[in-house]
Structure formats: C-alpha cells, structure tokens
N, C-alpha and C positions, 0 to 999 in steps of 0.2 A: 261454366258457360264455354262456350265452343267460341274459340280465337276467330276471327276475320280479317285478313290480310288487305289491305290494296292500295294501288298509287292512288296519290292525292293528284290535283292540278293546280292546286294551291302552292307545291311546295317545289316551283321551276327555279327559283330567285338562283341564281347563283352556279345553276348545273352547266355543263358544258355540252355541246350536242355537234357532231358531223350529219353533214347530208349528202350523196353521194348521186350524183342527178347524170342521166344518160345523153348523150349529147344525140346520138338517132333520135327522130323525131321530136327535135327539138321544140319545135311548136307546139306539140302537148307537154313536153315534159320543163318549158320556163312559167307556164300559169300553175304546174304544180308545185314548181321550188315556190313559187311566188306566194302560195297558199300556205304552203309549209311555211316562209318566212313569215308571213303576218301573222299567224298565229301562236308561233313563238314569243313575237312582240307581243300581242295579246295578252299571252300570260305571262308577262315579266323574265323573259328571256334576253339579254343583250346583245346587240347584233356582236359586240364581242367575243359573246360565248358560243359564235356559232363559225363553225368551217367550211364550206361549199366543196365541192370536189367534184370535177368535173370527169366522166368518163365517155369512149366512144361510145358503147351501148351497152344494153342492158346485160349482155354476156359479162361484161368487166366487172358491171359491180360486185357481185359478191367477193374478189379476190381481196380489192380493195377497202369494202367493209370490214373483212377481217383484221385486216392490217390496222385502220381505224382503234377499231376495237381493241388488238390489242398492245396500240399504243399507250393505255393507262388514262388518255388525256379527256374520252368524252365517258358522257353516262349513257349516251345513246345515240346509235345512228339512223340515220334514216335513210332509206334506199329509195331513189326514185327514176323513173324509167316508162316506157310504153312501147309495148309491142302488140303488133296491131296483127292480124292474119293475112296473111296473101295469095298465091295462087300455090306456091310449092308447103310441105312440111315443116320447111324452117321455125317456124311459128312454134311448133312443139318444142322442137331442140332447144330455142331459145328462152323459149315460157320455161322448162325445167330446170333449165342449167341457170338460170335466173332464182329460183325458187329456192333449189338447190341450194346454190351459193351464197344467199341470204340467210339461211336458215346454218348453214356450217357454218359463217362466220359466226351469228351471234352463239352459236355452241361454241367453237372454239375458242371464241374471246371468250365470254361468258359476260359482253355485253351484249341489251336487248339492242338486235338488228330490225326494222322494222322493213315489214316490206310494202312499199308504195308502189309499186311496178304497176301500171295497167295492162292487164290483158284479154283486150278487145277484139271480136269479130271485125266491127267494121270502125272507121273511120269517125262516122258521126257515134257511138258509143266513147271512143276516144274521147273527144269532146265535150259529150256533155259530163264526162265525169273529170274535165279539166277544168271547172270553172262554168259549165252550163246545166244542163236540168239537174242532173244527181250529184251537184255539188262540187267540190272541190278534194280529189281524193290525197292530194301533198298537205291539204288542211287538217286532213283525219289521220294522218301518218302523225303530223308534228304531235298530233291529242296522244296518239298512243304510244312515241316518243317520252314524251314527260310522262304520262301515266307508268310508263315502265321503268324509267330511269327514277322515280320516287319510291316506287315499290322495291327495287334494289336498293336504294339508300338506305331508304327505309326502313327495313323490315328484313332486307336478306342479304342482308352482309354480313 
C-alpha cells in the first residue's frame, strides 16, 4: 500500500511556535495575531509556547523568520503582515520581497515558515479577511502552522 504522510492538529501539545507580526498597518495585522493566538489555544498550544515578534513591515519579516527558524527553538513560524496597494508600485516590491523572504527562510532554516501576509487591492478586502466576511486569515496560518510543524515531527525528521 502506498504510505500517506500528513500533520495531524491533534498533535500541537507541547510544540513551540514564533509569530512574526508587521507593525505597518497595524489595525489589520493585531485581529490577525489575535486569530493566530486563539487558535493556538484552541488547539492546546500554551501561551508559553508561543513568541510574538514584532517587526516595522512586512519587508522585515522574512529576515527575521529566518533567524527564528534557525534558532533550533520553534517547530514553526508564522509570518503575519498586510500590504494593501496604493497609487505608486511599491506594493509589488513589497508583496515579493515579502514572499520571497518567507519562503527563503523556511528553506533555509528548514523550518515550515508560514506566510500569513495579506495582500490586498483595497482596504475593505484587508478587512474582511482580518476577522470580517472571509474570515480570519492569522487563524488559517496558526492551522497551517501546527499542521506543519506535526508533519516535520512527525514524519520527516
């Protein structure tokens, strides 16, 4: 029979998690920490097992998640941020090197990085994916957090 690999959400007890949250636009990015934290608790994550990190914008995180990572100390970090569009380009520069840098650290560490970053056209998209119509997207991070940090425990160590 053909193996089938995957994180459990059952099996958070005890994992240690960083979150690395952007401080630009902040009003979308504290109802997403805040989704990420609850659902941590949720599933039996202890607010002691968990790091906050706070950065100026969403540019910073990835350097910082690296370092996270490869501190030895979490099973998974999670990256959280919102960059909204404006009238100049910036918005590309920043979506990428966002992208980018989320995606290199969790290479480089060779812990999973998760990326929570919203990136929005307008404003009320921001929003309703901080806690209004489409949910809460720091909540869907923290799921794919544990799901990942269990499947490395787990399975691919």
């Amino acid at each position: 029979a053909v193996r089938q690999l995957a994180g459990s959400l059952t099996a958070a007890e005890g994992m240690r998690f960083a979150i690395v949250v952007a401080r630009f636009n902040e009003f979308i990015t504290e109802p997403l920490l805040k989704g990420a934290l609850a659902t941590f608790k949720q599933y039996s994550v202890k607010e002691e097992d968990i790091d906050v990190v706070w950065v100026p914008g969403s540019f910073e995180i990835g350097i910082v998640a690296a370092q996270l990572g490869k501190s030895g100390k979490y099973q998974a970090v999670v990256c959280i941020g919102a960059v909204i569009r404006g009238d100049t380009s910036h918005y590309d520069a920043v979506v990428n090197s966002a992208a980018s840098g989320v995606l290199s650290a969790g290479l480089s560490s060779g812990v999973p990085c998760i990326f929570g970053v919203l990136t929005c056209d307008t404003m009320e998209q921001a929003i309703n994916r901080a806690g209004g119509k489409s949910g809460n997207k720091g909540s869907e991070a923290a799921i794919t957090a544990i799901q990942m940090a269990s499947l490395f425990e787990h399975h691919l160590k």
